[in-house]
Rosetta silent file (secondary structure, phi, psi, omega in degrees, C-alpha in Angstrom):
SEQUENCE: XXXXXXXXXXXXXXXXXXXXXXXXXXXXXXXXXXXXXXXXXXXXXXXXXXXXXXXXXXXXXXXXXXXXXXXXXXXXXXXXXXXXXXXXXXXXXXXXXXXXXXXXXXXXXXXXXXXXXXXXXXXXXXXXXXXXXXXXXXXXXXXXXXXXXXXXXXXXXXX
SCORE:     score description
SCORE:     0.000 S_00000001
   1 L     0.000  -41.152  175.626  -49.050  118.191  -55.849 S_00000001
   2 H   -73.989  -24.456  168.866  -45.319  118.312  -56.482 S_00000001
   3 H   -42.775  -47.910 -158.643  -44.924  121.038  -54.109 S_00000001
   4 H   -81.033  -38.199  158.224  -46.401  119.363  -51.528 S_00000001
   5 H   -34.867  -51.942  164.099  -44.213  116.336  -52.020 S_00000001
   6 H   -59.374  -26.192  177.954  -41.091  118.217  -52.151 S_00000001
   7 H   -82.354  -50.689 -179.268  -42.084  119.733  -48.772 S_00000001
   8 H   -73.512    7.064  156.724  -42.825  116.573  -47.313 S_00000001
   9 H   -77.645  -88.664 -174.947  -39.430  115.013  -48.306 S_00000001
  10 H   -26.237  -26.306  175.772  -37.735  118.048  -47.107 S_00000001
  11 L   -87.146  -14.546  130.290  -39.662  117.718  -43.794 S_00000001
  12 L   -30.939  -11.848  156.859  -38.126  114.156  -43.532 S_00000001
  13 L   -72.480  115.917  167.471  -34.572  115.476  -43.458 S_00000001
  14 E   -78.276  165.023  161.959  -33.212  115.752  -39.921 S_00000001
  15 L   -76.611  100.902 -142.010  -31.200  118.154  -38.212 S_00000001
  16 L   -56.134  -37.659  167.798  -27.798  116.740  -38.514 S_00000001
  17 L   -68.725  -69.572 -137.347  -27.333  117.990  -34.202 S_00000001
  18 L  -113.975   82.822 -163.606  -30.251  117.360  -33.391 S_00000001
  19 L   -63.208   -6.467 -173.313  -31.947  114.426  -34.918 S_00000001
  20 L   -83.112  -11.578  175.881  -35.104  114.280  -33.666 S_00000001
  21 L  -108.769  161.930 -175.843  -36.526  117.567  -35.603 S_00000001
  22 E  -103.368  140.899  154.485  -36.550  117.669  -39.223 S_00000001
  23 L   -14.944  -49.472 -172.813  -34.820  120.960  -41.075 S_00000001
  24 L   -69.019  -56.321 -177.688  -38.280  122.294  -41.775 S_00000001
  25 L   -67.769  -12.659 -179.872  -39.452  122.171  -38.330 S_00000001
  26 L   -86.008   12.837  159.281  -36.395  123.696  -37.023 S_00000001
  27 L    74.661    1.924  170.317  -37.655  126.920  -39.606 S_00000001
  28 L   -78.838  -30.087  172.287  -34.199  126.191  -41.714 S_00000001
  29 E   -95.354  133.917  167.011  -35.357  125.588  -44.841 S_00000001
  30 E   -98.126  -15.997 -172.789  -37.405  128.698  -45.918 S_00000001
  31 E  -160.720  155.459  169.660  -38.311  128.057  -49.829 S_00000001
  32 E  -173.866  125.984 -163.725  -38.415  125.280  -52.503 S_00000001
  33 E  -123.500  139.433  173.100  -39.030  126.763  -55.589 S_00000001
  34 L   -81.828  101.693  161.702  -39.732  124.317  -59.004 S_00000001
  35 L  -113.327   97.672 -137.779  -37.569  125.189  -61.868 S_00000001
  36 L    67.101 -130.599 -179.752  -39.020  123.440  -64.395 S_00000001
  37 L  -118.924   13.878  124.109  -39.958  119.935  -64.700 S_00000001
  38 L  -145.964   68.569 -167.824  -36.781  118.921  -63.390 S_00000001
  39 L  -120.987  140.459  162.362  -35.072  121.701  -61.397 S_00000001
  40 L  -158.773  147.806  170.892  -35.572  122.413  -57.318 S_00000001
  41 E  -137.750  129.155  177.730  -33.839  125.526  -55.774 S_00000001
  42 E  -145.741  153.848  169.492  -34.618  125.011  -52.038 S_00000001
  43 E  -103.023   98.015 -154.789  -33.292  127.866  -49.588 S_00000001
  44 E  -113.191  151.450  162.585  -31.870  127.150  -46.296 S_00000001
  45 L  -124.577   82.716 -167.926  -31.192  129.616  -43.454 S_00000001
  46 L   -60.511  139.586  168.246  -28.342  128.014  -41.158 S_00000001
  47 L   -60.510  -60.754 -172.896  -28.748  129.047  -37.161 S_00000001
  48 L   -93.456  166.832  173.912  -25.309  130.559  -37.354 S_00000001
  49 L  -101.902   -7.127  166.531  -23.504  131.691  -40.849 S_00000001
  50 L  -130.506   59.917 -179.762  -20.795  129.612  -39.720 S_00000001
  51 L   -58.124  147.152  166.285  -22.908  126.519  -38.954 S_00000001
  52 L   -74.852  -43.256  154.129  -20.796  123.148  -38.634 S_00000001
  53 L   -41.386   16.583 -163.531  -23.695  121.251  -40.100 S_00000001
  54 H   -89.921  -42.792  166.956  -24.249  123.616  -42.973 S_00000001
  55 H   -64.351  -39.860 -159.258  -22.463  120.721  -45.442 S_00000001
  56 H   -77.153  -19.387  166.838  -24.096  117.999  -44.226 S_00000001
  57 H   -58.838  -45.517 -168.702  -27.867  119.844  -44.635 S_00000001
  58 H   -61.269  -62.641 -179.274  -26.687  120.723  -48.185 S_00000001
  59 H   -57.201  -47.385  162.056  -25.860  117.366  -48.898 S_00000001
  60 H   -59.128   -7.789 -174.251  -28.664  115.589  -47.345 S_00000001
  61 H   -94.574  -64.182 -169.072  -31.640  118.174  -48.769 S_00000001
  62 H   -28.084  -65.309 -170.556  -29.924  117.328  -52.420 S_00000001
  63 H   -41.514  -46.854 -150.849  -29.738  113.581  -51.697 S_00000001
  64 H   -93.213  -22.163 -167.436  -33.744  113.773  -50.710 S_00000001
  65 H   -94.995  -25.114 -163.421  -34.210  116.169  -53.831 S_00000001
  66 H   -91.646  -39.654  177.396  -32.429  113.685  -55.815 S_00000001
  67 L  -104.219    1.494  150.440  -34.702  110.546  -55.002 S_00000001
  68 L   -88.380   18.800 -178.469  -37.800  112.427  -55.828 S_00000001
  69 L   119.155  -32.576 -166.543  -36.179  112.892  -59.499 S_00000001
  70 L   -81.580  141.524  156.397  -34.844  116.020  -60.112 S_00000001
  71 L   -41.010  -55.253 -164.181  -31.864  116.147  -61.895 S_00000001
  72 L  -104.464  123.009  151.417  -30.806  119.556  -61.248 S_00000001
  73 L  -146.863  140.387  172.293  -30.827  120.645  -57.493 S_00000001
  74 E  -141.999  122.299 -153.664  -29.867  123.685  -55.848 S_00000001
  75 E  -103.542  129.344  167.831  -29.476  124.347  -52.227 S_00000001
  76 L  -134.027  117.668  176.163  -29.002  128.231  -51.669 S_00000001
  77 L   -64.714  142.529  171.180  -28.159  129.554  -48.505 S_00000001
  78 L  -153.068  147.840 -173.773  -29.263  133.012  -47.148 S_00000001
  79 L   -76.655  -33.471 -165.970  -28.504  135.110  -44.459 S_00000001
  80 L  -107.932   94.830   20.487  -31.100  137.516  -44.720 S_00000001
  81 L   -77.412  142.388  151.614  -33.522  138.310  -42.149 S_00000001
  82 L   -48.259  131.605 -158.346  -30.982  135.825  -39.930 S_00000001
  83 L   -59.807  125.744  157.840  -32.275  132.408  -38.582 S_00000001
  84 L  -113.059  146.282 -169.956  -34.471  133.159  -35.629 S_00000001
  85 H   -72.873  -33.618  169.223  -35.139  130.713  -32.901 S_00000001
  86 H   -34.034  -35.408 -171.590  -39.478  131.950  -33.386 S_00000001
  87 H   -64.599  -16.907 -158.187  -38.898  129.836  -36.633 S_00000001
  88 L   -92.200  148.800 -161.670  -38.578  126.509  -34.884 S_00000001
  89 L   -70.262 -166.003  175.896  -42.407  125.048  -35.046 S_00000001
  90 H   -95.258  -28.000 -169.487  -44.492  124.019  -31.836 S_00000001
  91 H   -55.910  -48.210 -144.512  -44.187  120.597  -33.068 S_00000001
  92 H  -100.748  -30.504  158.141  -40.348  120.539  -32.988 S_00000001
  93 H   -84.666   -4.118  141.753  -40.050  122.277  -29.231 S_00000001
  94 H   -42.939  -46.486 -167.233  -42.478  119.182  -28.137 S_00000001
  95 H   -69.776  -49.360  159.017  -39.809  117.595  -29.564 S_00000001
  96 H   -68.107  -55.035  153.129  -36.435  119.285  -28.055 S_00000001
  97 H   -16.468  -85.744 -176.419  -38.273  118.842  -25.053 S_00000001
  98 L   -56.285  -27.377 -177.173  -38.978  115.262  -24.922 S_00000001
  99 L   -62.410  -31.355 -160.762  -34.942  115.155  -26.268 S_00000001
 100 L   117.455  -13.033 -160.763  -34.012  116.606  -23.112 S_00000001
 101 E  -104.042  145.901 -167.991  -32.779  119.940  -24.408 S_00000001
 102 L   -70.520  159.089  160.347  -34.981  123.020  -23.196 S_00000001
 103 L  -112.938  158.513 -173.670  -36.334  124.825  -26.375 S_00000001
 104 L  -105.506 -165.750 -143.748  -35.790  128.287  -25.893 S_00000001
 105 L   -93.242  150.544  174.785  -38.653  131.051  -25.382 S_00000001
 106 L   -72.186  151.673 -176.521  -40.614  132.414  -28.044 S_00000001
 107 L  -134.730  -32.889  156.656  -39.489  136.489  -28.258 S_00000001
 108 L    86.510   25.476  133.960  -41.037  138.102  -31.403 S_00000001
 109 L   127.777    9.070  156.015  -37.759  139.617  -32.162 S_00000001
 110 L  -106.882   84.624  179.145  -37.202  141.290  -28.326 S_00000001
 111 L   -45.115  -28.670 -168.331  -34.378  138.882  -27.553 S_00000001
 112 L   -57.971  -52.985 -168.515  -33.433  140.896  -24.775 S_00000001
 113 H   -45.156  -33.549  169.407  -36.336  139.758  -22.664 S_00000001
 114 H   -80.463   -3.704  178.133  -34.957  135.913  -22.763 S_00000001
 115 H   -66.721  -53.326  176.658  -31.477  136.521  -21.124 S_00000001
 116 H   -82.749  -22.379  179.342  -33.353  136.963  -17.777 S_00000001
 117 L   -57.210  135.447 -161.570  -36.344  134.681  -17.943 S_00000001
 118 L   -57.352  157.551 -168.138  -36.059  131.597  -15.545 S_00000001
 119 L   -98.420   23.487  162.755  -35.455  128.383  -17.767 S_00000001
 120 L    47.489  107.382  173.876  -37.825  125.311  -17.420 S_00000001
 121 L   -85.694  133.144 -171.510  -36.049  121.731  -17.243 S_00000001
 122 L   -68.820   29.721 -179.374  -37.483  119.513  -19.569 S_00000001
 123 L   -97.481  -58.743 -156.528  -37.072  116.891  -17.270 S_00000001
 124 L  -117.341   -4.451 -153.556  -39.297  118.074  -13.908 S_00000001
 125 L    64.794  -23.950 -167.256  -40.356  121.433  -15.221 S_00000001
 126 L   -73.250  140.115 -174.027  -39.264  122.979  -12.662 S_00000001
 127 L  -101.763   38.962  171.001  -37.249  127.069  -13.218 S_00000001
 128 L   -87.898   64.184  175.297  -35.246  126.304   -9.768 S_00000001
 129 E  -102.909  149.590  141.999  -32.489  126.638  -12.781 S_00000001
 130 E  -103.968 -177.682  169.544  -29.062  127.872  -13.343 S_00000001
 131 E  -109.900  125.670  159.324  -26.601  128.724  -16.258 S_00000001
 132 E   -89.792  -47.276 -129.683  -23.193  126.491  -15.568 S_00000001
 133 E  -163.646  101.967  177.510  -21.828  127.147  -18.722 S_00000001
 134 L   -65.493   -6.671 -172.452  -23.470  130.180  -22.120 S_00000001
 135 L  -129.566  152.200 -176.019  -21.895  127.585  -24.956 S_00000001
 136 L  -120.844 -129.488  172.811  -22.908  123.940  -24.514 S_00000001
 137 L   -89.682   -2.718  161.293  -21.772  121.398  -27.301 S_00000001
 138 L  -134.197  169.244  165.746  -22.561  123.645  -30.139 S_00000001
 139 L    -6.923  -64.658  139.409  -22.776  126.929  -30.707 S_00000001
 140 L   -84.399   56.501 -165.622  -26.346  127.369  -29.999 S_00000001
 141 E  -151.116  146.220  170.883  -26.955  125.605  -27.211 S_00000001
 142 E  -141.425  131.705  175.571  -26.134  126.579  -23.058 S_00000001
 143 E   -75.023  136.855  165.692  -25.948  124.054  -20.199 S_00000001
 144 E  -124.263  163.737  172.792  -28.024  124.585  -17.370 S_00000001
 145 E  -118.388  142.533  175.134  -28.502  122.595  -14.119 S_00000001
 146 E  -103.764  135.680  143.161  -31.766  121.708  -12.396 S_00000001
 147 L   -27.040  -43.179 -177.997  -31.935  122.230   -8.464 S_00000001
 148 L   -75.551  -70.965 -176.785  -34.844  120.115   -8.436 S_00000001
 149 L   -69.091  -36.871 -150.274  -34.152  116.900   -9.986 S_00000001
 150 L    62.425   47.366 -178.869  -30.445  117.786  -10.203 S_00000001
 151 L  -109.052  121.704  177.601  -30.239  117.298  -13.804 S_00000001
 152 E   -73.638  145.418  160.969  -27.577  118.806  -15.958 S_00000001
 153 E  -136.788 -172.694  170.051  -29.226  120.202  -19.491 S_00000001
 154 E  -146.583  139.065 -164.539  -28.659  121.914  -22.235 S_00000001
 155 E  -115.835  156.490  168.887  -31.248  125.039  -23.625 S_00000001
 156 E  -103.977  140.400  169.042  -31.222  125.909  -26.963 S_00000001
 157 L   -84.446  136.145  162.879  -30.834  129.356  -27.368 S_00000001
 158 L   -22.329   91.658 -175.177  -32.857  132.161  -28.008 S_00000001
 159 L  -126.956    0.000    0.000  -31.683  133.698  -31.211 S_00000001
């Protein structure tokens, strides 16, 4: 029961870009482990290793860790296997979607295959797309333009 409680705080944390998904669904937090009866170790996997957001996730998963009780919390980052975009849930590209920003393609770890596939706008649907611009306003993210609509976007990228 506390497990499940700690996950559903932790799924209540947003994504400090992108507020409309929570950490979990964006596949960043990987573990929350109980250490003791008031101890949490929760394990985050940042899209990049030199995310800008990496403090503010730390602070906010404590803060959230903090108002179910535990005393002791500890947010531990890891690197290892590296944040893949497959991690982000179906829920949470409904979600990027509806934001405006493209979710990018599922790949099963052959990344290669997304560089060429046509892009979808989440506006019209339509892949009459281009790339303006590979870095958009962060790191993982690239602007595209639709043809159709004529709507500038931004895709998250494939990672």
């Amino acid at each position: 029961m506390k497990q499940e409680r700690i996950w559903q705080a932790l799924n209540e944390v947003a994504d400090p870009e992108i507020p409309v998904v929570s950490l979990v669904e964006m596949g960043i937090v990987r573990e929350a482990r109980l250490d003791g009866d008031d101890a949490v170790t929760v394990v985050i996997t940042p899209t990049f290793s030199g995310c800008p957001a990496l403090h503010v996730m730390r602070q906010e998963i404590e803060a959230k860790m903090r108002a179910l009780g535990f005393a002791q919390v500890t947010v531990e980052t890891t690197l290892h296997p590296p944040w893949s975009s497959d991690w982000i849930s179906d829920a949470a590209r409904q979600k990027l979607k509806a934001f405006g920003l493209a979710p990018p393609p599922q790949h099963n770890g052959r990344i290669e295959l997304t560089f060429l596939a046509p892009v979808a706008c989440p506006y019209c649907d339509s892949t009459n797309t281009g790339v303006k611009n590979n870095f958009g306003s962060t790191l993982c993210r690239a602007i595209h333009y639709c043809y159709a609509c004529q709507q500038p976007f931004e895709q998250f990228k494939a990672l």
